[in-house]
N, C-alpha and C positions, 0 to 999 in steps of 0.2 A: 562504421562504428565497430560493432562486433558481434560473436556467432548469438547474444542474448536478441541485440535485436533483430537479425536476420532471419532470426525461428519465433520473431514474438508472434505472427500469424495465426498460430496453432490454439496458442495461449488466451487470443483475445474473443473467443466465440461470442454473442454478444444473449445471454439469457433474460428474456421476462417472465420470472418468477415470482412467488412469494417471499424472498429474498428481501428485494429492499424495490427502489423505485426502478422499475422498466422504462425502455427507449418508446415509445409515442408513434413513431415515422416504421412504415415498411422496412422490408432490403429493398424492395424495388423502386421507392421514392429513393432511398438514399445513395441507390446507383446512380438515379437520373440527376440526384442533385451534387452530388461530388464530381462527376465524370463530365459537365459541363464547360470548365476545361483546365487546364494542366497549371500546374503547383507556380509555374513562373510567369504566369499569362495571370495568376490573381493575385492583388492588391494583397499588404498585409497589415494586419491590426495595429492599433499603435503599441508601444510596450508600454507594460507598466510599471508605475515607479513606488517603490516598495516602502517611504516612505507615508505615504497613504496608506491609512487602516483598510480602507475600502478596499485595496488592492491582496488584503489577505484573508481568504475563508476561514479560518483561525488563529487566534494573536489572543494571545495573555493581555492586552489591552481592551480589548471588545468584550461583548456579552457575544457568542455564535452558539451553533449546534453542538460544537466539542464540545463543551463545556454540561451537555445534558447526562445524567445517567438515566438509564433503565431502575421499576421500582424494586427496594430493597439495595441498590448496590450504593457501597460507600464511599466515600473518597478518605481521604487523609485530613486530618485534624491540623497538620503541620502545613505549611509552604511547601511547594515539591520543591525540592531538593536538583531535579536532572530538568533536561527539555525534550522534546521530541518534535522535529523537522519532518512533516508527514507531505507526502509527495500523493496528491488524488489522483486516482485512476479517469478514463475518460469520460466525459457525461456531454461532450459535443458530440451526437448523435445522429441531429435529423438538419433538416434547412433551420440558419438559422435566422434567415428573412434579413440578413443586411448581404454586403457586397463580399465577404471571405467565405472562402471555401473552406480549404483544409485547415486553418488553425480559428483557434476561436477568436472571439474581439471580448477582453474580459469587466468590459462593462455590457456585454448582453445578460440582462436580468436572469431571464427564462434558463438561459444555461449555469449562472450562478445558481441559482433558487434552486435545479435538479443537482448541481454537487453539493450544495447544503444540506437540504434535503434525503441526499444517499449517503456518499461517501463519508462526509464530515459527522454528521452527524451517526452512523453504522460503522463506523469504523477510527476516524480517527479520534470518535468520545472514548474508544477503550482504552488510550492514556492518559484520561483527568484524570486519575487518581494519584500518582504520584510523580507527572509531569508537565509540564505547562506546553501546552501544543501550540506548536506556528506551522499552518499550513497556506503556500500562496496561492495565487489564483495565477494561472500560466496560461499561454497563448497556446492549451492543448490542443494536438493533432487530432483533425476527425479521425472518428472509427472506422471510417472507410481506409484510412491511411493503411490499416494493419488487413485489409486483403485486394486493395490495387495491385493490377500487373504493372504499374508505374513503379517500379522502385525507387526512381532517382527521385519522384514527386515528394513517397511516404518517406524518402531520410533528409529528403529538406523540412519537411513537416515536423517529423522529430526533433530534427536542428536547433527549429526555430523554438519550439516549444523547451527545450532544454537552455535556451540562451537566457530566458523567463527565470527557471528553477536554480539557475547557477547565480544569477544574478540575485535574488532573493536568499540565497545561501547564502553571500556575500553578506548582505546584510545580514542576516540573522547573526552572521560570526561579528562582525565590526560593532553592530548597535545593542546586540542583546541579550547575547550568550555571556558576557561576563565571567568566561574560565571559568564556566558551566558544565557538570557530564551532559553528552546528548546520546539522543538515539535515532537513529534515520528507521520509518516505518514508511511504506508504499503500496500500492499494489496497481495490477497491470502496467497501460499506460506511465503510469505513476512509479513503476520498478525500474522500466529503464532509463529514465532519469534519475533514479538516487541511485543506480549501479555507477552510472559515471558521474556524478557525486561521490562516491564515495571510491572509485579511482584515482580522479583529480584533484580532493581536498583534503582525505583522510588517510589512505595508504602509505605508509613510509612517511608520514608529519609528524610534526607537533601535534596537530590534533588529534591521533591514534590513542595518546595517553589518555584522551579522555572521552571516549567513542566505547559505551556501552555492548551497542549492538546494532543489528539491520536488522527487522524484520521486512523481506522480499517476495510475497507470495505474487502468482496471478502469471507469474513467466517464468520458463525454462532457465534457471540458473546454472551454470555451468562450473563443478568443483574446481578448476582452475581456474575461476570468474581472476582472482586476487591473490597474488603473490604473496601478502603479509596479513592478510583478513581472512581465518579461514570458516569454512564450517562449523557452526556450535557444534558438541560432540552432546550434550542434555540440557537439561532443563535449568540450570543454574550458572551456564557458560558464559562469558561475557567477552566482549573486543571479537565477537565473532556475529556471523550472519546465518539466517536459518527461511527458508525457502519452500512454497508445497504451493499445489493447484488441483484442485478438487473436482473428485469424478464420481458416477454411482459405479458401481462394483461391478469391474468386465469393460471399462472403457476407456480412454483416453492413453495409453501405453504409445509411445514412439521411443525409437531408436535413439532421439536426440539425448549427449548425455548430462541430462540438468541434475540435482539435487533436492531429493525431496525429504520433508521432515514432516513427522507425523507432530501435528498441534498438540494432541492430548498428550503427547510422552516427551517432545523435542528430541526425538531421535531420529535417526534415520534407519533403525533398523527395521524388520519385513514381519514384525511380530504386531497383531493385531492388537488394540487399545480396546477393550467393550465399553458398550453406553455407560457403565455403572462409573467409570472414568469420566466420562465428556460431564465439567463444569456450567455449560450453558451456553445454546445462542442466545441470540436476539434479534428477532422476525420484522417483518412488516412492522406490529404493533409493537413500537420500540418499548413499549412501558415495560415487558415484560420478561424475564429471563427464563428460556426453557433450559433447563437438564435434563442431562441422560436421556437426548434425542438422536445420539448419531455415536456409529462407533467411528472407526478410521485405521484404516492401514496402508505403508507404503507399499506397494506395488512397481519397482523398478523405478519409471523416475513422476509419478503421481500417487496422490492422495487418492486412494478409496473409501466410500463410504457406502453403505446400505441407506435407501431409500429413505430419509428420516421423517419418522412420524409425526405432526402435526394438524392442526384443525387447516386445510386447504392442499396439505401436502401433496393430494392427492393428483393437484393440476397439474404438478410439474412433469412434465415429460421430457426436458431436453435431461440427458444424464450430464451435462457438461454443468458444474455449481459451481462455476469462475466467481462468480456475483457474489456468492458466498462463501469465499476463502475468510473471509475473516468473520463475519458474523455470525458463520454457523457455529463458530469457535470463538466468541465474543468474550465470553471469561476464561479460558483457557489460554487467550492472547492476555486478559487484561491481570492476570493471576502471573503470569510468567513476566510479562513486562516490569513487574514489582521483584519478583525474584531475582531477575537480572541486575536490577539496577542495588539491590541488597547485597547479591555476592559483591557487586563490582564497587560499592563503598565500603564494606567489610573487607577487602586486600586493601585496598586505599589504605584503606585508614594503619591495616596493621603496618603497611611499607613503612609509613609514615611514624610509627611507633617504635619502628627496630631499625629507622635511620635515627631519629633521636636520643635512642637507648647507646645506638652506636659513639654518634659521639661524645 
């Protein structure tokens, strides 16, 4: 693949927080049950086919989780306007009592029900407001994949789980986008599949004209990720991608050179953001929007944050808030996601005004 997924390792620490929902299973069940035996010695799930509703955690045709807000926040009175192709992060975690190992079988309830549950609903409800969400349910690689000494196992594991996400991108483009703006939003697991997503189907296309943005947190993004996609440069940039992975203050710093952008400012600059900035997570108890719980600064290539204060905050002790790249920053994602898609129909429209004027 490439240097994103080779460092995704680093990226995927797996945190049970106050955050959203935690993994269930030890590391030490989940050694003994993935290491059972190797990536081509296990059977694989069937695929699925994207024509079934059932086959997608999010679709503008269902009632799902995306579809929930937190109390007080609003959506739009109009039809949205753009789409957004959300890629979840992993929630195959622990055994999941049938015959696959490393990729999921995605009619296993229990694993649907924990990515409804987290992701869907914690993260990709922060584009109802002014986009209609399609997120699919993919043959994801266990979380074991991302710290095996098996390399060749976790980049077949990846493979296979990407051949799900491309496939369903297909669809989305042929059955329902309709010369739609979109926006590709992901995290972890969920990243390096819309990275190459959006090498293979948006770089140098036709679709480029109408490709909003990436939101990319949860892995090491590399400023050369894309030749014709580059870095948002703020908060109102559009046809570009914008990237961060969250740590407490003093930890997570590698050498590796990814891209980090601070949520509160969209920038990449080293100048701290304070609480009185941060718009709001949203916690465990999704009802509710906290502000002005967490400051944030880039720190070379991660997001810093001071310990943020909340009722249970107290338990968290891994400094590693992977879990929480988007939630801790829940309206600050869903406040900039509206901006973006504002600037980028505000040039639209004028191109389109002073080519008519033209002739």
């Amino acid at each position: 693949m490439n240097r994103l997924v080779l460092f995704c390792v680093f990226s995927t620490l797996w945190v049970t927080s106050a955050f959203a929902q935690g993994a269930k299973n030890t590391n030490r069940k989940m050694k003994r049950y993935v290491l059972e035996k190797r990536f081509a010695d296990c059977p694989q799930p069937p695929a699925p086919q994207y024509n079934d509703l059932n086959n997608w955690a999010a679709h503008p045709l269902k009632t799902d989780p995306s579809d929930e807000r937190p109390k007080g926040v609003s959506g739009s009175n109009e039809p949205p306007l753009a789409d957004v192709f959300f890629v979840h992060p992993t929630s195959y975690t622990g055994n999941s009592n049938d015959s696959f190992l490393w990729n999921a079988d995605i009619r296993n309830s229990n694993i649907n029900d924990d990515t409804d549950k987290g992701s869907i609903r914690y993260q990709a409800s922060i584009f109802n407001g002014c986009y209609r969400v399609y997120a699919p349910r993919y043959r994801q690689a266990h979380y074991f994949c991302f710290i095996t000494p098996n390399l060749s196992d976790k980049k077949q594991a990846l493979d296979l789980a990407y051949t799900d996400v491309k496939r369903a991108f297909e669809v989305y483009l042929s059955q329902h986008r309709n010369g739609r703006p979109f926006l590709i939003a992901a995290h972890s697991q969920g990243t390096i599949h819309a990275h190459r997503i959006l090498r293979e189907f948006v770089e140098g296309t036709p679709l480029q004209q109408d490709f909003i943005g990436a939101y990319l947190p949860g892995m090491p993004v590399p400023a050369d990720s894309f030749s014709l996609i580059p870095p948002c440069k703020d908060s109102s940039d559009f046809g570009c991608w914008t990237s961060w992975r969250t740590w407490r203050y003093g930890y997570g710093i590698s050498s590796f050179p990814a891209v980090c952008h601070n949520p509160i400012t969209w920038t990449t600059d080293t100048l701290p953001a304070s609480k009185s900035l941060h718009k709001g997570a949203v916690l465990q108890n999704f009802k509710k929007v906290r502000p002005q719980i967490c400051d944030a600064k880039v720190e070379k290539t991660v997001l810093w944050v001071h310990h943020p204060q909340f009722p249970g905050s107290r338990l968290i002790k891994n400094p590693n808030y992977h879990i929480g790249d988007y939630n801790l920053f829940y309206m600050d994602v869903r406040s900039n996601a509206s901006l973006r898609l504002r600037s980028f129909l505000s040039k639209n429209t004028s191109e389109k005004t002073e080519r008519g004027t033209a002739k």
